[in-house]
C-alpha positions in Angstrom: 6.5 -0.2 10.9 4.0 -2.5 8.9 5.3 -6.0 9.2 3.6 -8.0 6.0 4.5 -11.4 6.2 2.0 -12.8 3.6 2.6 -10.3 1.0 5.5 -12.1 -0.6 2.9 -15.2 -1.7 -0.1 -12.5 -2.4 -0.9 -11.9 -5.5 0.7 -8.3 -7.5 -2.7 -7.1 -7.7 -3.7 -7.8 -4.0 -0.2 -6.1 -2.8 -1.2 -3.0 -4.9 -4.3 -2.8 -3.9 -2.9 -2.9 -0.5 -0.1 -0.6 -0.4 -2.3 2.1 -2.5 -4.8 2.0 0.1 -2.4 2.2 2.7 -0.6 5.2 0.7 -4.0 7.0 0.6 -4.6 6.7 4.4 -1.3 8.3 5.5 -1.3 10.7 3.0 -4.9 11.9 4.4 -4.1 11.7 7.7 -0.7 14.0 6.7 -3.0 16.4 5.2 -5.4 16.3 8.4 -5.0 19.3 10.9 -6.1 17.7 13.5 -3.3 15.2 13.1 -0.7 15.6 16.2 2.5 17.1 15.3 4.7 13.9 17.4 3.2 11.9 14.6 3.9 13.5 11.4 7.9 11.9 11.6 6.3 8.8 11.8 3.6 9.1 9.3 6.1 10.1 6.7 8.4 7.8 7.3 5.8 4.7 7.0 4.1 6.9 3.7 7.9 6.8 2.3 8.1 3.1 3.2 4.6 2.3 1.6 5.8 3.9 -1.5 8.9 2.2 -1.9 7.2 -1.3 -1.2 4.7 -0.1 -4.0 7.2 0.8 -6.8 9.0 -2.3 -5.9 5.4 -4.5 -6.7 4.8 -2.2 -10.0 8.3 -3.0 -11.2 7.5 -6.7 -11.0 5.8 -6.3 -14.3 1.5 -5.5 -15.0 -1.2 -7.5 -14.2 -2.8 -10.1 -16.0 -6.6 -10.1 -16.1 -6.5 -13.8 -15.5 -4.6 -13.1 -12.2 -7.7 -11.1 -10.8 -10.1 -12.8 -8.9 -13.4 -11.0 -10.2 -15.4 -14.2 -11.5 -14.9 -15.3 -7.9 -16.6 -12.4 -6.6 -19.9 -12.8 -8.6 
């Protein structure tokens, strides 16, 4: 489904951000009415495969705060 060629190098944080963002997406468009029934299959199978790619990255271990990039945002 999602082909993520740069998340091996990407930072834990950045891949959890990611795939949690990702996992709230499908997960609202499952819960949409007005989402077609031919794509439910596939929505669940790329919500299951977001959520094993996201226990995977929270198994690595927590973050450091030093690993987060907020003094470059300011």
């Amino acid at each position: 489904m999602f082909s993520q060629p740069g998340m091996s190098g990407e930072p834990c944080w950045r891949q959890r951000m990611e795939l949690q963002s990702r996992k709230e997406v499908l997960e609202g468009w499952l819960s949409s009415p007005s989402t077609p029934s031919q794509l439910v299959e596939v929505l669940q199978e790329m919500l299951a495969t977001t959520e094993r790619q996201l226990r995977a990255v929270r198994s690595q271990g927590p973050d450091s705060p030093s690993s987060s990039p907020r003094s470059e945002a300011e």
